[in-house]
N, CA, C and O of each residue as an XYZ file, in Angstrom:
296
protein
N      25.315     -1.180     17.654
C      24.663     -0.257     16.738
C      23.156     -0.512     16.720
O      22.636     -1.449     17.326
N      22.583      0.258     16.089
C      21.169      0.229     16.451
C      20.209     -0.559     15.260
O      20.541     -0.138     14.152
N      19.622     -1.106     15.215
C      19.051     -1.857     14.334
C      17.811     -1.881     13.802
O      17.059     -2.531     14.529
N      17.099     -1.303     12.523
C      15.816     -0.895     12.462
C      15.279     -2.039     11.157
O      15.796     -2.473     10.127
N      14.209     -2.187     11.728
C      13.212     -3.362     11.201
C      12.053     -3.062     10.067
O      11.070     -2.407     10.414
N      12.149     -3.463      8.926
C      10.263     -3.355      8.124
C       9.711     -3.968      8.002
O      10.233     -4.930      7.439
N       8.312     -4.137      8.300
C       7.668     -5.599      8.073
C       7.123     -5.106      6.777
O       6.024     -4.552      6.770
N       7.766     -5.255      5.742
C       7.188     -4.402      4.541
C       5.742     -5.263      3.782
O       4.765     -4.659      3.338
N       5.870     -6.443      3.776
C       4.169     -6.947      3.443
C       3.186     -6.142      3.937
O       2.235     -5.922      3.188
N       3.192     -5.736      4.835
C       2.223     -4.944      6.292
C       1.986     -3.411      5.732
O       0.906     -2.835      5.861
N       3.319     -2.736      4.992
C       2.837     -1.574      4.633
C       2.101     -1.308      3.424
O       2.116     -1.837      2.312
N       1.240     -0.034      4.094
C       0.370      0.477      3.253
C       0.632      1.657      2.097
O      -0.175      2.270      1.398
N       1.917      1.717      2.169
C       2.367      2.706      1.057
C       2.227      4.388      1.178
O       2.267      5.235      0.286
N       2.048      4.530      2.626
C       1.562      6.098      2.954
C       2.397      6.999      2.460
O       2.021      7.953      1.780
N       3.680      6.745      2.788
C       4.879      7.695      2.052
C       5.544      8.571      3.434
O       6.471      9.381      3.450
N       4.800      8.133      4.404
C       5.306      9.108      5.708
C       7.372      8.942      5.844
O       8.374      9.657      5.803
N       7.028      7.697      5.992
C       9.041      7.739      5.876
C       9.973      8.273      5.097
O      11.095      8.707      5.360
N       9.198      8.165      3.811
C      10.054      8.648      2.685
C      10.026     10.129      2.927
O      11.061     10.718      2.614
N       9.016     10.867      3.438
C       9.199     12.559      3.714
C       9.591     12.626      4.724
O      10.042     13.769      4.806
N       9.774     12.014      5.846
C      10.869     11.915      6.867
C      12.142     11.768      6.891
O      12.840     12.627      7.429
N      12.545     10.940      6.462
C      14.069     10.483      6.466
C      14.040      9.837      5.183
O      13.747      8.642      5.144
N      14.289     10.431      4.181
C      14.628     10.105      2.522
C      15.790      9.589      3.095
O      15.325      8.642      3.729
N      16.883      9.581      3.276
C      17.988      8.754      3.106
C      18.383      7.758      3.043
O      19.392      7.307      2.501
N      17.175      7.081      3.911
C      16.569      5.719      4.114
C      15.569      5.037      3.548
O      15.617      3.810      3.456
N      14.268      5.951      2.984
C      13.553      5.305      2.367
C      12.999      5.957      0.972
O      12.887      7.060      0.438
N      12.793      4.921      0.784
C      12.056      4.983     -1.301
C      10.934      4.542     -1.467
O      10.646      3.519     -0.846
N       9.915      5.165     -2.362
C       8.831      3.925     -2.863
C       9.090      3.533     -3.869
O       9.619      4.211     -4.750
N       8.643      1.843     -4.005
C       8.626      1.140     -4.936
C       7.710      1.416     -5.953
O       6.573      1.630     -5.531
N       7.898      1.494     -7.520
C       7.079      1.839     -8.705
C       6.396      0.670     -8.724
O       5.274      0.749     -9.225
N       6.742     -0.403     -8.324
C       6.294     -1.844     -8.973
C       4.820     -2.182     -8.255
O       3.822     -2.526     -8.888
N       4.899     -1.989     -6.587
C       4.366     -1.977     -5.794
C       3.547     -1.018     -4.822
O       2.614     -1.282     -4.064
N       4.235      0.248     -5.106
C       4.045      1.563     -4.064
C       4.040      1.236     -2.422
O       3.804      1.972     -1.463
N       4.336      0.066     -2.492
C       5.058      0.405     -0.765
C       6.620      1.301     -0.317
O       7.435      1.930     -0.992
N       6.529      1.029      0.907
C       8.220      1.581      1.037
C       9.303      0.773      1.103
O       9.115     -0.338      1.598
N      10.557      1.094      0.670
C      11.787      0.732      0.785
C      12.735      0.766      1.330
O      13.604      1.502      0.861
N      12.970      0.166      2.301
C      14.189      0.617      2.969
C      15.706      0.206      2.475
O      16.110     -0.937      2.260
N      16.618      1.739      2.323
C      17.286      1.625      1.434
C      18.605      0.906      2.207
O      19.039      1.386      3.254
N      19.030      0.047      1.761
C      20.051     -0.833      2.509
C      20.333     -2.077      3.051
O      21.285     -2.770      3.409
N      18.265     -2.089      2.907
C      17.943     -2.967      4.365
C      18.341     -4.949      3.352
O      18.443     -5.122      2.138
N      18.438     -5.849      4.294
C      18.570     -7.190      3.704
C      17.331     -7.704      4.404
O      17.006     -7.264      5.507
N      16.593     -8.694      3.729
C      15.381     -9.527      3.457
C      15.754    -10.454      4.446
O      16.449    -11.319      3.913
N      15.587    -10.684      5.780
C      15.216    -12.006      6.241
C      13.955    -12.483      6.406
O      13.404    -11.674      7.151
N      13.204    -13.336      6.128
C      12.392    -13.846      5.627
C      11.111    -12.915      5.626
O      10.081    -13.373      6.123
N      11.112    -11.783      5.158
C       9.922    -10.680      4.728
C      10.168     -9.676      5.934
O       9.476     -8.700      6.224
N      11.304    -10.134      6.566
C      11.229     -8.398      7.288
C      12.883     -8.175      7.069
O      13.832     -8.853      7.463
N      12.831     -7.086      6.370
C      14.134     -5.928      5.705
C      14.822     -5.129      7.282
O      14.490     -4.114      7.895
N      15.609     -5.889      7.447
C      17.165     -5.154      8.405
C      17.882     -4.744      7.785
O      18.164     -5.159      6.661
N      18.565     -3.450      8.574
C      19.589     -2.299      8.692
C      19.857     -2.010      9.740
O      18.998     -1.721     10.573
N      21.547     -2.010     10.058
C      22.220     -1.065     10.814
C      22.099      0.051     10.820
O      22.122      0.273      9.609
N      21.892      1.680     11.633
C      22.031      2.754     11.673
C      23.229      3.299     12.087
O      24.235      2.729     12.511
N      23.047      4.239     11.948
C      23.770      5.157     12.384
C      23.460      6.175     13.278
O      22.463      6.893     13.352
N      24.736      6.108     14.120
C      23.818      6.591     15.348
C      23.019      7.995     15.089
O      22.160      8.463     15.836
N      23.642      8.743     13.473
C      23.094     10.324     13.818
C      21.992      9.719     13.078
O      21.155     10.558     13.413
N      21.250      8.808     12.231
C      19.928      8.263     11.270
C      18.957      7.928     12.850
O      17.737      7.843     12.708
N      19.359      7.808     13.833
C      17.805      7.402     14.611
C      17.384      7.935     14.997
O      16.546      7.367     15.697
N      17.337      9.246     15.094
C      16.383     10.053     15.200
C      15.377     10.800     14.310
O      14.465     11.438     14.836
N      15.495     10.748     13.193
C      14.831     11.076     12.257
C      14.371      9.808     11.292
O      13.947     10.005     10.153
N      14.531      8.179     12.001
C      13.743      7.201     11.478
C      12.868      6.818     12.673
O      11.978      5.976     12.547
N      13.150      7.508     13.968
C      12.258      7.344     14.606
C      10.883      7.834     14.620
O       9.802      7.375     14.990
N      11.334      9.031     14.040
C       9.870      9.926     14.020
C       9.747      9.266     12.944
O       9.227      8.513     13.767
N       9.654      8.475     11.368
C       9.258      8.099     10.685
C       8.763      6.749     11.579
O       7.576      6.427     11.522
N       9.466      6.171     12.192
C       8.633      4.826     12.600
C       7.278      5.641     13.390
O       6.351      5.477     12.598
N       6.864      6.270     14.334
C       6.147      7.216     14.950
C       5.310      7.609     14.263
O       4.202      7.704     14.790
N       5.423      7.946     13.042
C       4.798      8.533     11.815
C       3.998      7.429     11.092
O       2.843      7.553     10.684
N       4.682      6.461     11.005
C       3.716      5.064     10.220
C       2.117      4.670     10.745
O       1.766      4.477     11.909
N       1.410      4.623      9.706
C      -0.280      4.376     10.591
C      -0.365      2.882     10.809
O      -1.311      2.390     11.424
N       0.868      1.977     10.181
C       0.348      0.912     10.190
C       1.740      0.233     11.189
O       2.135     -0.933     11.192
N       2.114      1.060     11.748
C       3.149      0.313     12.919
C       3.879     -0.531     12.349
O       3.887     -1.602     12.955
N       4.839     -0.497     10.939
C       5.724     -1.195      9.831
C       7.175     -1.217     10.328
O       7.776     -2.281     10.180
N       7.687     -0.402     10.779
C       8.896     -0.115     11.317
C       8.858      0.055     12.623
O       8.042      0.635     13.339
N       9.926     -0.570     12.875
C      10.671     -1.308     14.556
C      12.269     -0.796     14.499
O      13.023     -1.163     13.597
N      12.711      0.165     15.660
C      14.130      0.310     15.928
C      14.633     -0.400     17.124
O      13.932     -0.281     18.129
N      15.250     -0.810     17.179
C      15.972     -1.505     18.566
C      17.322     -0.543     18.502
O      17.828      0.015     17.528
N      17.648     -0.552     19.648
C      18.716      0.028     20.012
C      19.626     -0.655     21.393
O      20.667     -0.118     21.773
């Protein structure tokens, strides 16, 4: 399965993902960065499994990021 990465310290809170692929991401009130919804914390970078029909529309959100925050492996 395919595996997508946030280096969320790194983001700048643009909001591009969240109008891309909401299903996956949120902003934080606390912080105003993004969230990836699902994802687990290894040591400051947030993993998730996809699905195979979610990578294409977190790709163009990774594509979309100005600050190069999100990583998919496949």
């Amino acid at each position: 399965m395919p595996k997508m990465f946030h280096y969320r310290q790194r983001c700048i809170g643009c909001n591009a993902c969240v109008e891309i692929a909401y299903n996956r991401w949120r902003m934080s009130k606390k912080d105003g960065k993004a969230v990836l919804l699902g994802g687990k914390d290894k040591k400051g970078i947030y993993q998730v499994e996809l699905d195979y029909d979610e990578v294409d529309e977190n790709k163009r959100a990774a594509e979309a990021c100005p600050v190069k925050v999100i990583q998919i492996l496949e």
